[in-house]
N, C-alpha and C positions, 0 to 999 in steps of 0.2 A: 763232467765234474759233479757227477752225482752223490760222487760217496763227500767228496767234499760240503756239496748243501744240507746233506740231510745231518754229517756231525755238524755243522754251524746250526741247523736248525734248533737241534735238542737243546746244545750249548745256549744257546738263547732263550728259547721256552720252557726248560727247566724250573719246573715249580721245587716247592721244598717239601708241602705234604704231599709230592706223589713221589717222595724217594721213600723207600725202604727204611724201616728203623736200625734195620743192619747194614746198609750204607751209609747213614749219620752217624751210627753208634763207630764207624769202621773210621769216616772225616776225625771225628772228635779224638779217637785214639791217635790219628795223624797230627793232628795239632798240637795234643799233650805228648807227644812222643817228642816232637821237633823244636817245641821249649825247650823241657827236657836238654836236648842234645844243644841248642843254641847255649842255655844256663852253663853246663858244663865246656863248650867249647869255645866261648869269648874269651879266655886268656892263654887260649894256645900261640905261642909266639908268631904264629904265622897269621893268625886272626888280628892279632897285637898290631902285628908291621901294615895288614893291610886295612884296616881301621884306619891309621895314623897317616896314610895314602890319602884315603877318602877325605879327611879331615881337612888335607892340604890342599885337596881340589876345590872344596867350598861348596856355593853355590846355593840355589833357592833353600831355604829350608820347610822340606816339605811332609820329611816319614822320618821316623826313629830306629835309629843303630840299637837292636835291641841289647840289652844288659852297661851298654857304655851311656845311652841316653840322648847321644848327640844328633841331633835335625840337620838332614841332608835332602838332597834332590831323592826323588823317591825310588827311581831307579838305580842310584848308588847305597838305597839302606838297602835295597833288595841282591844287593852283588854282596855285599857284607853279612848281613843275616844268615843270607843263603850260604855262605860259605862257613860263618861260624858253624849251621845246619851238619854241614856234611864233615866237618874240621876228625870227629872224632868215629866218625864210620859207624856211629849206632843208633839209624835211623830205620826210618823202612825202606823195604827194597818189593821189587817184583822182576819176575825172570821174563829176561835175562840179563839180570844186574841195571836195574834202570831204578830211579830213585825219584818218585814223584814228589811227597811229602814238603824237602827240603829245598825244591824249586817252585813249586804254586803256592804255598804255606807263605811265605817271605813275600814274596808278588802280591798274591792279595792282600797281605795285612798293609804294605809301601801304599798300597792301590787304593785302600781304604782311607789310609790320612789325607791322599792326595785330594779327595773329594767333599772328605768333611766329615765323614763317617756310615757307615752301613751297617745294619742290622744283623744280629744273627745270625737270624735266618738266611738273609742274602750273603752275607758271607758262607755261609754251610750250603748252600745251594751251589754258590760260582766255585768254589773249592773243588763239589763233587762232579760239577759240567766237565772244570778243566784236566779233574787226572783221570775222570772218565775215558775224555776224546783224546788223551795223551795212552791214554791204556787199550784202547781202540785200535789207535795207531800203531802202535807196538806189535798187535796180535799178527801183523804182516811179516815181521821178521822173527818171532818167537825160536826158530828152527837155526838163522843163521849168524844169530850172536852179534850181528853190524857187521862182520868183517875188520876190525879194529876201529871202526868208530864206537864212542863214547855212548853208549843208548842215552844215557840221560842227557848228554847234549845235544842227542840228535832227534830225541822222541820229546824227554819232559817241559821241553820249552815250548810244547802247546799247551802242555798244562798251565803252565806259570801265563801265557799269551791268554788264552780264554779264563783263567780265574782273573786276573788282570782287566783285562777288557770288559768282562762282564759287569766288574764293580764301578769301573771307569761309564758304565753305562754306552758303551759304543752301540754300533747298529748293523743289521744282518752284512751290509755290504761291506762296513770297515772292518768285521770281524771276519773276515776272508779277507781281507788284506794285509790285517794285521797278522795272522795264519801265512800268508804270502809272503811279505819279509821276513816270517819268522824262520821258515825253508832258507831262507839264504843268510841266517845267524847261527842255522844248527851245524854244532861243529864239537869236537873234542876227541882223544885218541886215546886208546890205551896203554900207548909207550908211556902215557901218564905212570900207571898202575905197576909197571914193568919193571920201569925205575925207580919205583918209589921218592916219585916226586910232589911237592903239595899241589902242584897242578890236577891234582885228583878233583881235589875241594872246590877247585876254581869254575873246574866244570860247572859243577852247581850252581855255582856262584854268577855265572855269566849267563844260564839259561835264564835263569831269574831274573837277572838285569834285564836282559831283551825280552821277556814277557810284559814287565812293563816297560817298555821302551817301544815296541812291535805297535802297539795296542794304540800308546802315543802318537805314534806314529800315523796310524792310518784313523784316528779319531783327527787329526789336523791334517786330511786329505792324501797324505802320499801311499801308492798304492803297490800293491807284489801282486803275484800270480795268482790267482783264483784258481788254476788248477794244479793247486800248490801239491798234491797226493799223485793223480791219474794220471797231469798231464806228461808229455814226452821229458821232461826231463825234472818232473816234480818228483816226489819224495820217496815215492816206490822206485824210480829207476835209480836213485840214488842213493838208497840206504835202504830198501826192502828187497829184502833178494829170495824170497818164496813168493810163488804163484798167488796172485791177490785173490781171495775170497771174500764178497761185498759181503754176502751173508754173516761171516765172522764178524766183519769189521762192524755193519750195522745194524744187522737182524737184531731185534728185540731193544733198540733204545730207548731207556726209561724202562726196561725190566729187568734185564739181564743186565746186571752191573761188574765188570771185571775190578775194579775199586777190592771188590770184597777179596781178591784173591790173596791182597796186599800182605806181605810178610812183616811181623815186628820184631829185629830182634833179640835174641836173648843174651846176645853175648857182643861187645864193642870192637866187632871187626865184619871183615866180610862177609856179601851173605853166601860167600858158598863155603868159609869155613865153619858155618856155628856147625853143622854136622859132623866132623870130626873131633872140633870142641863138644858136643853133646856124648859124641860117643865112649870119648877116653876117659869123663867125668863120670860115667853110670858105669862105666866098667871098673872103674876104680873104688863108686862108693857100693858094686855088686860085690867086689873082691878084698876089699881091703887094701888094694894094693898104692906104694909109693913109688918114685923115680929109681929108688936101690934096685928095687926087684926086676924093673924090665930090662929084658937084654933087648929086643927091637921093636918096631912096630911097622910095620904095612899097611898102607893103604892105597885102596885104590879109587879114585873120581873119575868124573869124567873127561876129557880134552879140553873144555873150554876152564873149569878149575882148576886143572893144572895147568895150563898158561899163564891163568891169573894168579894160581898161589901156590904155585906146587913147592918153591924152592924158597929158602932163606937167605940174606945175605943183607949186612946193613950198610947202608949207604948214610947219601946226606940228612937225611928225613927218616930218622929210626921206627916212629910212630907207624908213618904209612908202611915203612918195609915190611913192620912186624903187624898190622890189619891185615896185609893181605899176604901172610904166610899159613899154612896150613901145617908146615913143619912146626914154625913157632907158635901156634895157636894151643895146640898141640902138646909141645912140652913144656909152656907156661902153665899149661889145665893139669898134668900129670906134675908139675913141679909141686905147683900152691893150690891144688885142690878145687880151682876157681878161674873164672878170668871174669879182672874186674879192669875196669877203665884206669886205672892206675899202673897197671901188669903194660898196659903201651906206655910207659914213659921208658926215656932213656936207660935210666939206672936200672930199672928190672930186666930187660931189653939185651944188658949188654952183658950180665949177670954170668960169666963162667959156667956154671951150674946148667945153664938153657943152651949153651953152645955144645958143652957134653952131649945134654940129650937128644939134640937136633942130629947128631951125628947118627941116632938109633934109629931115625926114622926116612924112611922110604916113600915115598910117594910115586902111583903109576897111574899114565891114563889109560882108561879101558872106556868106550864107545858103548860098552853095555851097562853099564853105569847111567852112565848119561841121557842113553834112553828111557831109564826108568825117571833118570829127575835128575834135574840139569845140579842139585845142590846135593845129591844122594854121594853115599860114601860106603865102602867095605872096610874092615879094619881087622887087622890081627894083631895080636898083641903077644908075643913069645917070652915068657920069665926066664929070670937064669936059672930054675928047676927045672924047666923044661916043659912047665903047665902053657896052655894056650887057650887065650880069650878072644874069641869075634865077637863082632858086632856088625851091623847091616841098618843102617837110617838112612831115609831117602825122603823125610819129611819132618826138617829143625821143625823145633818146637817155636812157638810162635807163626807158624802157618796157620793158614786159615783152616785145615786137617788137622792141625795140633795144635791147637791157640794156647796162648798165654789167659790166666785168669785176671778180669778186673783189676787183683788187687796184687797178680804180678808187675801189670801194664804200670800200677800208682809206685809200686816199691822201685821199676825201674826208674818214673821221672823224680823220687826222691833222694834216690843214690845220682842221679845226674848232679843234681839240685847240690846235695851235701859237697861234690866233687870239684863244683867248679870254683876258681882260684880268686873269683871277684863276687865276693858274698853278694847276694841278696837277702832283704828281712824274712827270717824264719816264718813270717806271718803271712806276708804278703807269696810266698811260695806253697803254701798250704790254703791260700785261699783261690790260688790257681786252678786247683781240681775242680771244686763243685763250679769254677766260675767253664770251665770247659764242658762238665760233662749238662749244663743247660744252657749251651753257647746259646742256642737259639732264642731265649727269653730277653737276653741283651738288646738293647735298642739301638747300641752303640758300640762294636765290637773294638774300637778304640780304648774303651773303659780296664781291657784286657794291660795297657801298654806300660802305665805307670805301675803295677805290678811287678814290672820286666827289669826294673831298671834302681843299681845299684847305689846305695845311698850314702859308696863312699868316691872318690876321688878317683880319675883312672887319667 
């Protein structure tokens, strides 16, 4: 259980001035990204229904339902937040397809109230421990996509577990066993995503929960496997299916930060569609061109993209069918020039005009693709002149290779902010940023909450 001690080691001994200013600088864009996405995603209906779940359970009040305001047991504000988090699909992500932000983000802020309060610092420290040793983990199966397990259910619930536990102040032994239970909570599938079910969201929403629930757990004695990774039937034999390499997994802890690799992105759907969303938009505004002109389009991604989003079709949950379509991502961008978080609601969605152009578009897996980049795309584009446009991106913008600028990351969580359905004061949303981007001078990152939370009636 080596590789197991030494990520619990870090996770624990983790200072705050010995991370990288570009690992804090990368935390904090996590944190305002996943407001952001909570602001705009508390009155999506599904968020709506399961709020008013929560509400019916009761129970200690301990953390805050962000943007609703309502005090709940801590690990149910963390199944809620978490889930508002992920509700509108425009968080960060890291390949392949796994979503730290909107499951350790939620966990430590529950974690925080549950204790009375934690500093900046210490918050931005256990943040960066827990989607470290969750990104860590991950680098074991980078090649084989889970197999239809959920990564984020089955990876980022160490995250949400060690940000959690860390705040909660547990101790090297309980935090292996909170690690140890947390192996027999990881769980979720992608017939989720297939079907375009809200089951998507919940994912997150559940890894969350059991991060702080794990942590609980083993801070009041009950214990899991300690060879929760290595051992015969821990977490590589069950969900890492390439050859372990300790050296990847642990060589350079505390230097080498896989955090930074973390994608933001730029567009509110998946992240293996913003690249074809990237590409049809720069061809369009290199060309001039509208939805009249094209006669089709091709493209090609890799095998595990087109599983996830190759095809169109609406089912119960319009929203999620149309995140993770690459047809429709596609000929919403080539409709309206754009795709803004509005473009997934129903009515846009179901719009005549999108089911025309879906018709034009072709999607093909190619394995060479994919080699080059699990999110990479080819496209061609054929007019009814007969002119022909490619394009070739193998790294969305908002990569850590193509970053978004500062002041795209602020406009992103202000179009969140403008968008969602349960105002918050214009003031108290603007005063968000600077209170983010010097989270660490706070003495009390609780001070963040009442900010959060809307001053009308829900």
């Amino acid at each position: 259980m080596e590789i197991e001690k030494k990520l619990i080691e870090f996770a624990l001994d983790a200072k705050y001035n010995e991370i990288p200013r570009q690992t804090v600088n990368t935390a904090k864009t996590i944190i305002l990204t996943n407001l952001g996405s909570i602001i705009a995603g508390a009155s999506e209906e599904s968020c709506r229904n399961l709020v008013s779940l929560i509400k019916d359970w009761g129970g200690k009040p301990e953390s805050t339902i962000l943007v609703y305001g309502d005090r709940v047991p801590g690990y149910n504000a963390a199944l809620a937040n978490s889930t508002i988090a992920r509700s509108l699909d425009y968080e960060d992500a890291v390949v392949p397809g796994l979503h730290m932000g909107p499951v350790a983000f939620p966990a430590a802020l529950a974690s925080a109230e549950i204790v009375g309060g934690c500093t900046g610092e210490e918050f931005l420290t256990s943040l960066v421990a827990g989607i470290e040793v969750a990104n860590r983990i991950n680098l074991v199966n980078l090649k084989a996509f889970y197999g239809g397990f959920k990564g984020t259910g089955v990876c980022s619930i160490f995250a949400a577990t060690i940000a959690a536990g860390r705040i909660l102040k547990i101790k090297q032994g309980q935090m292996l066993n909170a690690c140890g239970v947390a192996l027999n909570m990881a769980a979720g599938s992608v017939q989720s995503n297939n079907d375009g079910a809200q089951a998507v969201q919940l994912v997150a929403g559940f890894a969350s929960q059991s991060g702080v629930l794990c942590s609980q757990m083993a801070q009041k004695g009950l214990t899991g496997p300690k060879n929760f990774i290595e051992g015969t039937f821990g977490w590589l034999t069950m969900f890492g299916r390439d050859k372990l390499n300790p050296e990847v997994v642990v060589g350079e802890l505390g230097k080498r930060f896989e955090l930074n690799k973390t994608l933001f992105k730029k567009f509110p759907s998946c992240g293996v569609t913003q690249t074809s969303t990237q590409g049809i938009l720069e061809i369009i505004q290199e060309n001039g061109l509208n939805d009249q002109d094209v006669e089709n389009i091709e493209i090609r991604v890799g095998p595990f993209a087109y599983t996830a989003t190759g095809h169109f079709k609406i089912g119960n949950s319009p929203r999620v069918n149309a995140q993770f379509s690459i047809p429709y991502c596609v000929a919403n961008a080539l409709l309206r020039k754009s795709s803004r978080l509005q473009h997934f609601e129903e009515a846009y969605i179901r719009d005549p005009r999108i089911l025309e152009i879906v018709k034009k578009i072709q999607i093909t897996p190619d394995p060479v693709v994919e080699a080059r980049s699990q999110r990479g795309m080819e496209m061609k584009v054929l007019t009814k002149e007969g002119k022909v446009y490619q394009k070739q991106i193998d790294i969305p913008r908002g990569s850590p290779e193509n970053e978004m600028s500062t002041e795209e990351q602020i406009a992103r969580y202000l179009d969140c902010a403008s968008y969602g359905k349960i105002p918050l004061s214009e003031e108290n949303v603007n005063r968000m940023i600077p209170l983010v981007d010097n989270l660490e001078e706070l003495n009390d990152i609780r001070r963040i909450i009442p900010l959060l939370i809307s001053l009308h009636n829900i």
